[in-house]
C-alpha angles and dihedrals in degrees: 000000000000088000100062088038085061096049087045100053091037085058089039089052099045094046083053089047098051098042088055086050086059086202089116125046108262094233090057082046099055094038097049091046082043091057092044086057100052094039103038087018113044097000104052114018101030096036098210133150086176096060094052093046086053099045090046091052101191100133091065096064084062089070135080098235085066088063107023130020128185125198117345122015116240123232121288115252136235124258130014104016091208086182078071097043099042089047090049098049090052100050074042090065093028097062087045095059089043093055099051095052083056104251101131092050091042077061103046098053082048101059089036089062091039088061103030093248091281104149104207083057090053096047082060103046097051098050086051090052092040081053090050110043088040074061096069104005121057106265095233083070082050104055089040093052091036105047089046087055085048100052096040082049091049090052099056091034093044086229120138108247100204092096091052103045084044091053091042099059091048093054086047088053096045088035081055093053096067106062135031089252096047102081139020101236079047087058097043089045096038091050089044099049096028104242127160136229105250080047089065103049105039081058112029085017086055090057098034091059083055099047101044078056085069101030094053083055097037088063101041075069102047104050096022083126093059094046097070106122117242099270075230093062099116095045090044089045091065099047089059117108120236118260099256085050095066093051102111099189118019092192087050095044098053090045088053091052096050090049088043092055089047098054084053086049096045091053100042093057094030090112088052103046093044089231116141132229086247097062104045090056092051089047092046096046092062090040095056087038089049078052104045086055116183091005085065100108091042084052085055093049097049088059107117102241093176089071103039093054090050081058090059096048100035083059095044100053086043086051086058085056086054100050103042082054089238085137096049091060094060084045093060093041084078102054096049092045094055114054106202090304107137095206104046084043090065085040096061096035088052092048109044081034095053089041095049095049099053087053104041130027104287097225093063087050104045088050092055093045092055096071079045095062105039084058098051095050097043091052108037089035102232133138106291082202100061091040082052099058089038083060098040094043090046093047095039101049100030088055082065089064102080145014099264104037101092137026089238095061093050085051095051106048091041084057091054093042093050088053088048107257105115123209111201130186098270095045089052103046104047093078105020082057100070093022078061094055103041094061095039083066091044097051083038096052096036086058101043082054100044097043119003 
């Protein structure tokens, strides 16, 4: 047992490492650790069919419970999570085929005139509408929709977007946190423990609006420098087109929006109407392609495989964590150290939580942390629900502190890199870093208050 945990945490560790050094693509980086896991792992020292079959996890999108659920939702799995993967590839699609019939640049223009171009008020106003639709929407669809605004709006402003994009996926993290469809870890911990969603946003709702208050202010500091507007910015107010004029296919543009609202819809009510993730962003994909037309196999191509493939092996090495039980012994860490006292408990939940997260994919982690809890609680007899915001503030928020914690912030940064504006580790962590714990004290605060 200890041999093939070694050989599981040294692979962890060096994928980690190597994707700090940026030198190798990180997608490179996450399949070849991933390899090492099912062949040394799984393959050599464990000996085990069974574990790669698990960690691969095709046979689960074979079953009805991966597209449809009824009552209540079964456990998350370990390894690769394809209901990630398959949602992510159709809003994929789906914001490509958005973009070419002009609607990102039909809201930017929008927004621009709304604020007079000023970029300091747009700054502000994206990171309060990437709170609000995370809210509602995953934030994966939200950094997608939103860094692709931002970009389309820099280059017309001259203004640098990295600020923004960085900004953006910390206020869709945070904007997850307060209800049970925002973020991933929310959905996995509200279907396991049968929460609802109005459950979720008068408790971690409640501590996100808070803490927005702090983290809209915490950025206007740190990037005060980057938020200067263009000298140029009334001449280059009125050479802007207005908002209908950017609009390339009307037809087009008016079919991408519908889609669009129903995939708002979809995932709103996806708890209700027992479809999965999986199956909306199937649904939406040929639905955007039908709609594309003839431009369907350019819309393919544009998909950004790279990060969908550092999705797979980053499951999969994290599925070796899993396996080997190396998880589960941080898990139970917490249950030795705190000895049936409820504060210290959500202090150290936020924290391990917070500091996993921002280390491994979040959704692995929350899913793990759910059998954790239930325990605890049921054990030490203390509140599960307030075991349970202490988990989905910790994972939420800690997944914001660096490149790699949460989906959203994959998503994002691959975004900025494929326009040509790279985010490397350094860049990204200078300001995630404090933001991350800022907000760690605030959720932890707010609950020791509330409930303790």
């Amino acid at each position: 047992m200890l041999a093939e945990q070694v050989l599981a945490l040294i692979i962890f560790i060096s994928m980690f490492v190597l994707i700090v050094l940026d030198k190798i693509e990180r997608h490179y980086v996450t399949l070849g650790c991933g390899a090492l896991t099912l062949i040394g792992v799984f393959g050599i020292i464990m000996r085990s069919p069974e574990a790669v079959i698990s960690t691969l996890n095709l046979r689960s999108i074979f079953t009805s419970g991966f597209w449809y659920q009824s009552g209540a939702a079964e456990e998350a799995v370990t390894g690769i999570n394809w209901s990630t993967i398959i949602f992510i590839a159709g809003m994929m699609i789906m914001v490509e085929v958005m973009a070419a019939a002009g609607f990102f640049r039909w809201l930017c223009m929008l927004l621009a005139k709304a604020v007079h171009y000023r970029t300091r008020a747009l700054f502000i106003t994206f990171m309060i509408m990437s709170f609000g639709l995370a809210m509602f929407i995953d934030s994966i669809t939200v950094i997608l929709f939103l860094a692709a605004v931002s970009i389309e709006l820099a280059k017309l402003l001259k203004f640098n977007p990295v600020p923004m994009i960085l900004s953006e996926i910390f206020c869709a993290n945070l904007g997850g946190s307060a209800t049970m469809c925002g973020d991933p870890p929310n959905i996995i911990i509200g279907t396991s423990l049968n929460f609802s969603f109005s459950t979720f946003i008068t408790h971690t709702g409640l501590i996100a609006v808070i803490s927005l208050v702090f983290i809209v202010v915490y950025f206007l500091i740190a990037y005060r420098k980057e938020l200067e507007s263009s000298p140029d910015i009334d001449k280059l107010a009125e050479s802007m087109p207005s908002p209908a004029e950017t609009i390339t296919n009307r037809r087009d543009f008016a079919l991408s929006c519908v889609i669009f609202m129903c995939a708002v819809v979809l995932l709103v009510t996806h708890a209700l109407t027992g479809l999965t993730v999986a199956f909306i962003g199937l649904v939406i994909a040929i639905f955007s392609l039908i709609v594309s037309g003839r431009k369907a196999l350019h819309m393919l191509k544009s998909i950004d495989y790279k990060t969908l493939l550092f999705f797979l092996g980053l499951f999969i090495v994290v599925g070796g964590l899993e396996q080997t039980g190396i998880l589960e012994i941080i898990a139970a860490f917490i249950g030795r150290v705190s000895k049936g006292n409820l504060k210290l408990m959500v202090a150290i939940i936020i924290i391990i939580s917070a500091f996993a997260s921002a280390l491994i994919d979040n959704i692995p982690f929350a899913a793990t942390m759910v059998p954790v809890i239930k325990s605890l609680a049921a054990t030490q007899g203390v509140d599960l629900s307030v075991l349970a915001w202490a988990l989905s503030m910790g994972t939420d928020v800690g997944g914001s502190a660096t490149p790699i914690g949460a989906s959203a912030n994959v998503v994002g940064t691959s975004v900025a890199a494929k326009n040509g504006y790279m985010i490397g580790w350094g860049k990204y962590c200078r300001t995630a870093v404090p933001a991350t714990i800022i907000i760690v004290l605030i959720s932890m605060v707010c609950i020791f208050v509330r409930y303790c």
